[in-house]
N, C-alpha and C positions, 0 to 999 in steps of 0.2 A: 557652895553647897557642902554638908556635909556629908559626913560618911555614911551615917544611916539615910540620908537619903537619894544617897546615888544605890545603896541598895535596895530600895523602894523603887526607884525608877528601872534599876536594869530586872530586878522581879518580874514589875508588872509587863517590861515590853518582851519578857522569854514569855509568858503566859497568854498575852496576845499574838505572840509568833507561833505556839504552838497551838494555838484555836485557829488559826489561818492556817497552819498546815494540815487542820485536822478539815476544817471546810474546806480544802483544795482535793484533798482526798475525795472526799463526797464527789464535789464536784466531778472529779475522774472519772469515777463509779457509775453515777448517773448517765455521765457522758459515753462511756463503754457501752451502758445495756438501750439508751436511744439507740445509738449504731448498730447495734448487736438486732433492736426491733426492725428497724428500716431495714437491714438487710433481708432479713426473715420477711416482712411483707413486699417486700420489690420479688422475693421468690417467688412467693405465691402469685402476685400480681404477674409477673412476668415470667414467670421459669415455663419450661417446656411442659411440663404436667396439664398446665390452665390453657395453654395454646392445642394442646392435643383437644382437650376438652371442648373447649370451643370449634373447632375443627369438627370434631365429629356430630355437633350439638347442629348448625348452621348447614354443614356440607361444604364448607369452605378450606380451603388449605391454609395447614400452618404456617409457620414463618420459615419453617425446618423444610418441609417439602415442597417451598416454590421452588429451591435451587435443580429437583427433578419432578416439574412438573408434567411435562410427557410424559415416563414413567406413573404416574400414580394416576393419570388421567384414562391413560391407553386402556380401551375394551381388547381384555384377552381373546374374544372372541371371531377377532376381526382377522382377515389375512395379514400377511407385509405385505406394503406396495412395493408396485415391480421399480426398479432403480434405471430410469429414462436416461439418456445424456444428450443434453441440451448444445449447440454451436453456433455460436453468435457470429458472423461474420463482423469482420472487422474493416471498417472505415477505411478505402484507400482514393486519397486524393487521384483525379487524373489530373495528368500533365497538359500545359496547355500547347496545343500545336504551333510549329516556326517561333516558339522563345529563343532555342541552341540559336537558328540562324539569324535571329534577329541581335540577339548578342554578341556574336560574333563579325555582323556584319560592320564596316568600317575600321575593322584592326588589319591591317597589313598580311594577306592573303601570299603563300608558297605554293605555286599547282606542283603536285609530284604525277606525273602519268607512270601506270602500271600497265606496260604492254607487250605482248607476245609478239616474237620477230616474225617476219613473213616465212620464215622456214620453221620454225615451231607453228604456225596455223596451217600450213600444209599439211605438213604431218602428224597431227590432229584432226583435222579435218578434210580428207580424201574428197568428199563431193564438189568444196568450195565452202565458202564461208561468206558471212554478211555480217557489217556492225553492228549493232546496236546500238542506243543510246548508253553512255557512261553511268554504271553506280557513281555518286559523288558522298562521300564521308567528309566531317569536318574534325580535325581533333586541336583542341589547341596546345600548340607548345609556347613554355612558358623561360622565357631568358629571364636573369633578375633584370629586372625594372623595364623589360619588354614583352609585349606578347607577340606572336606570329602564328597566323592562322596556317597550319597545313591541311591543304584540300586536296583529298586522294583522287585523281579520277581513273579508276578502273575500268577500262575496256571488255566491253562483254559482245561475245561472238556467237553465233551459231549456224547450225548445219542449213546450208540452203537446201536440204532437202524435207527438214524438218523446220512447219512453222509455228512459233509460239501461239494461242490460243491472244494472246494481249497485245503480238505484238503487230495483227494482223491490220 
């Protein structure tokens, strides 16, 4: 090619590059003021102005005042209610009766007796004194890798002059 006509050719494609940059421009333009419209009607369509409007129009609440809907509901006219306090009682399992001693029963039993000497119930008990049947407690003591039932039997005494009401 020659020389006048590589000037021909870079001519024409600067005069097509600056008609594409002048339609791109446009294009910009156009594209700003659509954006620029949509936003202006999503306002109106949606902005608080048309929502109050509606609200007042129907009797319904806006979108803005569901978050205190109590408040905008409440008759001024009305007292406060009194503030009650309510007490749920709470769920307690009962225990089931002879479980301890049924768990304990067959592990290796230590009787400890708890008794008062014959001159401590004298002198305690001036009239005379009478046995009773033993309290029995169970606890267990625990050795590593044994267990051993300690069974307390407590001795319980009282006034022959005085008789229990249970134990007659």
């Amino acid at each position: 090619m020659g020389k006048d006509a590589l000037i021909i050719l870079v001519s024409s494609l600067q005069s097509q590059f600056e008609s594409a940059n002048a339609m791109l421009a446009d294009n910009i333009k156009q594209i700003n003021l659509l954006t620029e419209q949509i936003r202006i009607l999503n306002q109106r369509h949606f902005g608080k102005k048309s929502e109050s409007n509606l609200s007042s129009m129907n009797g319904q609440l806006s979108m803005f005042d569901s978050f205190n809907e109590a408040e905008n509901l409440k008759d001024p006219n009305l007292p406060e209610p009194e503030i009650t306090e309510v007490i749920i009682s709470s769920y307690k399992r009962s225990k089931t009766k002879g479980k301890r001693d049924e768990d304990l029963d067959g592990l290796p039993a230590r009787i400890i007796e708890h008794k008062l000497s014959e001159e401590e119930l004298n002198e305690k008990f001036l009239e005379g004194y009478r046995d009773l049947p033993a309290e029995i407690y169970k606890r267990l003591h625990i050795i590593p890798e044994t267990f051993i039932v300690d069974e307390h039997h407590i001795h319980v005494y009282a006034s022959k002059s005085e008789v229990p009401k249970h134990y007659t």
